[in-house]
C-alpha positions as CSV (number, residue, x, y, z in Angstrom):
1,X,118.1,162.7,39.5
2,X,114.6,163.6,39.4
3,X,113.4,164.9,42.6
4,X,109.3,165.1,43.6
5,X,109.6,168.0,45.8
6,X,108.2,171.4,45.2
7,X,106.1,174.2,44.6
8,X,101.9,174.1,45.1
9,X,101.1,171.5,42.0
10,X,98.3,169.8,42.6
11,X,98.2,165.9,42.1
12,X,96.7,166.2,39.1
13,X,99.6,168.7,37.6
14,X,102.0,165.8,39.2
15,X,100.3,163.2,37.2
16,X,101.0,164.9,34.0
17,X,104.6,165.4,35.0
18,X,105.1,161.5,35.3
19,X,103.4,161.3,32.2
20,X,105.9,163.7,30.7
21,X,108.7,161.8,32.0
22,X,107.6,158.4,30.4
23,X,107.5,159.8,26.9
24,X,110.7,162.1,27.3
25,X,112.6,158.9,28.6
26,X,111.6,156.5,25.8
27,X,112.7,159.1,23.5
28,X,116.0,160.8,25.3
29,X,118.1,158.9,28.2
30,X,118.9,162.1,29.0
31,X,115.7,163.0,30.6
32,X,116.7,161.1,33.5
33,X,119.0,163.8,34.7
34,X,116.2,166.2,34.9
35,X,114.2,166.9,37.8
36,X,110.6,166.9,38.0
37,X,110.0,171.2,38.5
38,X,112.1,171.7,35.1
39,X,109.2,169.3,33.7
40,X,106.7,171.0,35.0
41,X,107.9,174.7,33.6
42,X,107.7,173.3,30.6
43,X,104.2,171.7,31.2
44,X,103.1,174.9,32.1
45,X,104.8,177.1,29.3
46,X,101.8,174.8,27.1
47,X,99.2,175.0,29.2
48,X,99.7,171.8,30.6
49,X,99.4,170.2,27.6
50,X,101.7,167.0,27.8
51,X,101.9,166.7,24.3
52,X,103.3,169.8,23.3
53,X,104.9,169.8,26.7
54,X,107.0,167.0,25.7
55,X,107.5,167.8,22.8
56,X,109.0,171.6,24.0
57,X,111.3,169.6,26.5
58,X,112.8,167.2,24.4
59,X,113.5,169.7,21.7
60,X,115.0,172.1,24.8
61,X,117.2,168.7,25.4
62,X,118.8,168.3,21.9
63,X,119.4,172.2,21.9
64,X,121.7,171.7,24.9
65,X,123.8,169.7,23.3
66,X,125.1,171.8,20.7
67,X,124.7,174.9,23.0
68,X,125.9,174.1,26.0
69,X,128.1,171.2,25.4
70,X,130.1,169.8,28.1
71,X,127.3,171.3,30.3
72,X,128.9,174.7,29.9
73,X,129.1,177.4,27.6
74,X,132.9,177.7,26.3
75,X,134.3,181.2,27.6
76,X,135.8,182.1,24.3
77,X,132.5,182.1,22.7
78,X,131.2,184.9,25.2
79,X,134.9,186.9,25.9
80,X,133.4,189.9,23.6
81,X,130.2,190.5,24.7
82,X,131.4,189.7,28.4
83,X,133.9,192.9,27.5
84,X,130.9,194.8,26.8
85,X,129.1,195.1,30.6
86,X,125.5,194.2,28.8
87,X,124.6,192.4,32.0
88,X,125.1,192.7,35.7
89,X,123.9,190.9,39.1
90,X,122.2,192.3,41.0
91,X,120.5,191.7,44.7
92,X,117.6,189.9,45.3
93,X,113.7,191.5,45.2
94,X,111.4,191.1,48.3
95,X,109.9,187.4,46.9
96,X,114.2,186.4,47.1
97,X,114.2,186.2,43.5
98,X,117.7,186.9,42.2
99,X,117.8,190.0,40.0
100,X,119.4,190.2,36.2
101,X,120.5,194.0,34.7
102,X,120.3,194.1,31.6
103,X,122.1,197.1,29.9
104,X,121.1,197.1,25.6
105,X,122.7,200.7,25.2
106,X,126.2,198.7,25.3
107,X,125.2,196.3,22.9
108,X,126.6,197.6,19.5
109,X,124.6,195.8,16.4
110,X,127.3,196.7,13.9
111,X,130.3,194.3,16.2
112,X,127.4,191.7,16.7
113,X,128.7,188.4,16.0
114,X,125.0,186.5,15.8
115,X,126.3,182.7,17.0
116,X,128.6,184.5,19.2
117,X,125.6,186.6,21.0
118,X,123.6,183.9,21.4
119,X,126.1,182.1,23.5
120,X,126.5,185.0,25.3
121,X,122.8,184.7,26.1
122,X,122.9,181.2,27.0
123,X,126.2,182.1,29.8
124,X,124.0,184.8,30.9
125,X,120.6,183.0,31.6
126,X,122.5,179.8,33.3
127,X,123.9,182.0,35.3
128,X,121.0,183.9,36.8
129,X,118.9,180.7,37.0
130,X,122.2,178.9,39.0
131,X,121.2,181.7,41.7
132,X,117.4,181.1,42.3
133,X,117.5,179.7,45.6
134,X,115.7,176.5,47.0
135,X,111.6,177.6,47.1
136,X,112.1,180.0,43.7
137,X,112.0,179.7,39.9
138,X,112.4,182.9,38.6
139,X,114.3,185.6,38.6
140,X,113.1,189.7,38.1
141,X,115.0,191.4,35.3
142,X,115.2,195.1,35.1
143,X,116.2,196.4,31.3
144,X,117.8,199.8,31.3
145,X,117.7,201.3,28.2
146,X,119.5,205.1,29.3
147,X,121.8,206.2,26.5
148,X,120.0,203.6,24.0
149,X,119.8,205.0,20.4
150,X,120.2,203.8,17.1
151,X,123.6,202.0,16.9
152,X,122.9,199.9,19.5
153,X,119.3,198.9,17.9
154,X,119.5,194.9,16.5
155,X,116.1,193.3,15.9
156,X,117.7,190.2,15.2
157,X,119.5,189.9,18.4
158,X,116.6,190.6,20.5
159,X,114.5,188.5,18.8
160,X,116.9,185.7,19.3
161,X,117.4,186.6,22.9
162,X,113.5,186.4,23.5
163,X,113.5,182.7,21.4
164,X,116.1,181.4,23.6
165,X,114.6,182.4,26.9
166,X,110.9,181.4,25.8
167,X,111.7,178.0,24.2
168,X,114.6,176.5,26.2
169,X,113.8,178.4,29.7
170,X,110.3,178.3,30.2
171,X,108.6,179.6,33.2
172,X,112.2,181.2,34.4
173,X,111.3,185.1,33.7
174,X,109.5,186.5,36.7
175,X,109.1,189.6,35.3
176,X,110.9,192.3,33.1
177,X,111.3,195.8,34.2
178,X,111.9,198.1,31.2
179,X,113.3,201.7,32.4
180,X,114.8,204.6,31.0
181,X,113.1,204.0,27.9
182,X,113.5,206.3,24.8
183,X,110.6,207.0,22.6
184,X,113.1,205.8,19.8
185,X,113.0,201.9,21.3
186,X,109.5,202.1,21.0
187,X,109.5,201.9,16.9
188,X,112.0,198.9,17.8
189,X,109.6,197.5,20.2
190,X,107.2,196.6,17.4
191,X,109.1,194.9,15.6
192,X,109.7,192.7,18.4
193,X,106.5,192.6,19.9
194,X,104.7,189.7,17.6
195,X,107.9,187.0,18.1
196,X,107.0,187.6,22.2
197,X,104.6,184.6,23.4
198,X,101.3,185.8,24.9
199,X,102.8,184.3,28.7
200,X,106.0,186.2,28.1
201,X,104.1,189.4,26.8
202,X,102.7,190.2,30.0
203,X,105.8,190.0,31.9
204,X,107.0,193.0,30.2
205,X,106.4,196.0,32.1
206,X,107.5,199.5,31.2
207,X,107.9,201.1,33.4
208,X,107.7,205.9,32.8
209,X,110.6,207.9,34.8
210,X,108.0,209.5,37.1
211,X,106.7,206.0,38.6
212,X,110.3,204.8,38.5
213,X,111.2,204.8,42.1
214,X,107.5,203.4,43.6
215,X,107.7,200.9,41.0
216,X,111.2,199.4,42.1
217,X,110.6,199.9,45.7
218,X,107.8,197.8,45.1
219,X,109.8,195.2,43.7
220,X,112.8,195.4,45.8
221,X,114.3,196.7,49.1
222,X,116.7,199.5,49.1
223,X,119.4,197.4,50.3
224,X,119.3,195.2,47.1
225,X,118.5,197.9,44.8
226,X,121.5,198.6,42.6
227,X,123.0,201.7,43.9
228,X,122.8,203.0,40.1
229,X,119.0,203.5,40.6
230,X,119.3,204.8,44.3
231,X,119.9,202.1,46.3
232,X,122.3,200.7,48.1
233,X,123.8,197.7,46.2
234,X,126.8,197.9,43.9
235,X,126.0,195.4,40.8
236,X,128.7,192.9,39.6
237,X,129.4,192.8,35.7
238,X,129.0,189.4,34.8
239,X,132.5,189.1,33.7
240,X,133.7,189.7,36.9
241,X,130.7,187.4,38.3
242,X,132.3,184.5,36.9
243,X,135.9,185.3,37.8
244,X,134.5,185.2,41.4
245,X,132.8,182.0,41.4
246,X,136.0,180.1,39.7
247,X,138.2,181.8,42.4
């Protein structure tokens, strides 16, 4: 059910909320189950525009069906890319924002199957935002490219990736850490670049070897850093994630 708590809005962002709700509800039942902060993510994804707003959410709403159906993404649409170790857990950064590894050096683009992968991405991201705790949204992502070169390079997949996150999880990226990166990504990197939103743009931040440590120290304390980048935490492959929480 929809729930009023949350966050700093103002009354005024509130008001737009409500409004949000009345024309999402007359449309989509649905909106019902939804509480009021995933409104307002996507009311602030359009710069508050309730409008466009609306219209963003109850797209996001009919996309969930056919992605997610059941709720859930089915596990045979992911097994593969699961397989693969392209994401981890991590800790948590000094906010308490849980943390995402993302690992593109064992995606392969010639194995990529493209309906497959973008379930893949859907698992992943519900997964990450089911661990933002009470008093959060986002979550910090830290992108390791070490070892990436140019069979592992698929425009179509990261662009698909970005359009998932930006349309049907608004406001849910914190920030994006991109390390280890080759000078070979960065041809790929413009390619991507004009399908990013200008919000989502500047949460990209790349991040040179030498100011590697101070930047994730910054971030996050050694105790949640993945041991991997000299900390002290072990991360947990995704596929093992899951088999832990359905223990």
């Amino acid at each position: 059910m929809a729930s009023n708590a949350g966050g700093d809005a103002g009354e005024g962002e509130w008001l737009k909320v409500a409004q949000m709700r009345a024309v999402a509800e007359a449309q989509d039942p649905h909106a019902k189950e939804v509480d009021n902060l995933t409104l307002r993510r996507f009311l602030r994804a359009r710069d508050h525009n309730v409008e466009k707003a609306s219209a963003m959410f109850l797209k996001s709403l009919r996309w969930r069906k056919e992605a997610a159906p059941g709720g859930s993404v089915p596990l045979d649409m992911v097994q593969r890319d699961l397989a693969d170790d392209k994401v981890c857990m991590g800790g948590v950064d000094r906010t308490g924002r849980p943390i995402l590894l993302a690992f593109p050096a064992n995606h392969l683009s010639a194995k990529r199957d493209m309906a497959h992968f973008k379930s893949f991405i859907v698992y992943a991201l519900d997964n990450i935002c089911a661990r933002i705790p009470r008093g959060q949204e986002k979550f910090l992502c830290i992108v390791d490219l070490k070892g990436w070169g140019y069979s592992n390079c698929d425009i179509r997949a990261y662009i698909a990736a970005l359009e998932i996150m930006q349309s049907y999880y608004p406001e849910r990226l914190a920030k994006a850490m991109m390390i280890h990166v080759p000078y070979m990504f960065m041809k790929a990197w413009k390619m991507i670049y004009p399908f990013i939103d200008d919000v989502t743009r500047d949460k990209f931040v790349f991040v040179d070897d030498k100011s590697l440590q101070e930047a994730l120290r910054q971030e996050i304390d050694e105790s949640q850093m993945p041991d991997t980048l000299g900390g002290k935490l072990t991360p947990i492959p995704l596929k093992n994630y899951t088999r832990s929480l359905s223990a």
